[in-house]
C-alpha positions as CSV (number, residue, x, y, z in Angstrom):
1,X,0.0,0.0,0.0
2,X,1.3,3.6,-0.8
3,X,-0.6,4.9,2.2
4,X,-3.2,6.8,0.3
5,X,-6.6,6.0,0.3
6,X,-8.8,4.7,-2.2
7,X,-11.3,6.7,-1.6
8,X,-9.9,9.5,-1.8
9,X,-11.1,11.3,-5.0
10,X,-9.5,11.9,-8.1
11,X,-9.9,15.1,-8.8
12,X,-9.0,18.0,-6.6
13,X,-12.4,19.6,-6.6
14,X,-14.1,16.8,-5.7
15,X,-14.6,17.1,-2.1
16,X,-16.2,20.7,-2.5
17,X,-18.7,19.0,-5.5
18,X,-19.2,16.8,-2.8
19,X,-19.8,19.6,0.0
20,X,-21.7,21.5,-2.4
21,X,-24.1,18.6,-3.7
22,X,-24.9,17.8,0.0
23,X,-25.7,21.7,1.2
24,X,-27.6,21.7,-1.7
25,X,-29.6,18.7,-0.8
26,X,-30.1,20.1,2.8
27,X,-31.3,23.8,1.6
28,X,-33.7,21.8,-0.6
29,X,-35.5,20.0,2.0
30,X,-35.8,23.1,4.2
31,X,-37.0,25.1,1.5
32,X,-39.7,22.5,1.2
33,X,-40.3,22.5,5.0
34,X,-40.5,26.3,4.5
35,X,-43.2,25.7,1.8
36,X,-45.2,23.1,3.7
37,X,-44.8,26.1,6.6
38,X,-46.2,28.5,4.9
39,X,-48.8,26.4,3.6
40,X,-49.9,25.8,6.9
41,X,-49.8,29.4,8.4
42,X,-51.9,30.5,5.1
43,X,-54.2,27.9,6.2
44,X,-54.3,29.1,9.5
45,X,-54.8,32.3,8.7
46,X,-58.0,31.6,6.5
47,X,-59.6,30.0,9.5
48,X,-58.6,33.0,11.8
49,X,-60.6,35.2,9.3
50,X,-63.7,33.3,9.3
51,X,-63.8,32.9,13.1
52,X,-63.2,36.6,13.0
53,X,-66.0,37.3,10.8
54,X,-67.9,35.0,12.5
55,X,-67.5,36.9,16.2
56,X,-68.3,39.9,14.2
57,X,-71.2,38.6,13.2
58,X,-72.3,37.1,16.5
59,X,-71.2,40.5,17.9
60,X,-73.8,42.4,15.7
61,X,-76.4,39.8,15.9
62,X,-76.0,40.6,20.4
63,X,-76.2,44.1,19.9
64,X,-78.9,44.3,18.1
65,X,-80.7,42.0,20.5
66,X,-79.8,44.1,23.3
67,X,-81.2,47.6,21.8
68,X,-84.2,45.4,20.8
69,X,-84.4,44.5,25.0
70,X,-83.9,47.9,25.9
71,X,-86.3,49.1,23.6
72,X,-89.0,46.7,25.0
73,X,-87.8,47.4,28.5
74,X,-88.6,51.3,28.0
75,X,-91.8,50.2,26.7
76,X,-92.3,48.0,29.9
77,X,-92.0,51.1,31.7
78,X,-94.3,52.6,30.2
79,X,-96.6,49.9,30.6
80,X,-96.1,50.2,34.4
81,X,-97.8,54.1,34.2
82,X,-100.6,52.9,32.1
83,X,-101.1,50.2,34.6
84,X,-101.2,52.7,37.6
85,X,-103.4,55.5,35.2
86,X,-105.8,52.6,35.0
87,X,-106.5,51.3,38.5
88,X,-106.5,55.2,40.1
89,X,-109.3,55.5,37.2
90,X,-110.8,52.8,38.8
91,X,-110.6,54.0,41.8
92,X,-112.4,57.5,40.9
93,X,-115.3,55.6,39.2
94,X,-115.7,53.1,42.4
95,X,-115.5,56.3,44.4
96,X,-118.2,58.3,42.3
97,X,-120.7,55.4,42.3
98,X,-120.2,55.1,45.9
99,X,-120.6,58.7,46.4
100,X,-123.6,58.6,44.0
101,X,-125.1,55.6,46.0
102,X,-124.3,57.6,49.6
């Protein structure tokens, strides 16, 4: 044996190729993680929109419920006065057609 390996290339440059070819490989599969990444994230972000769009909606849908119970609530009050209009005209025609009577 002349002590130098056998596998050791031929050509001086060949190591490097070598070097090269493999980084190249390696930058390869991470750009491909990187697309599969990004793929993901724009997925992602799709679904964020619609669950944003759908709390908006939801959002709109409970405020308009609420000015719909606070418009019904005024009107309650309202209701309440009629109520007590009502029984103190009562009242007065009980009183009269007692007072009629007496």
């Amino acid at each position: 044996s002349s002590g130098i390996n056998a596998e050791w290339p031929l050509r001086p440059g060949a190591v490097q190729d070598e070097g090269l070819a493999r980084i190249s490989n390696i930058v390869k599969r991470q750009k491909e993680i990187g697309l599969t990444i990004g793929d993901e994230i724009d997925g992602q972000n799709e679904l964020i929109e619609e669950i944003t769009d759908k709390t908006d909606e939801t959002g709109n849908r409970i405020n308009r419920q609420v000015r719909a119970i606070n418009h019904v609530s005024a009107r309650a009050g309202n209701v309440c006065g009629y109520w007590a209009v009502i029984i103190l005209l009562f009242v007065a025609i009980i009183s009269v057609i007692i007072w009629k009577i007496a």
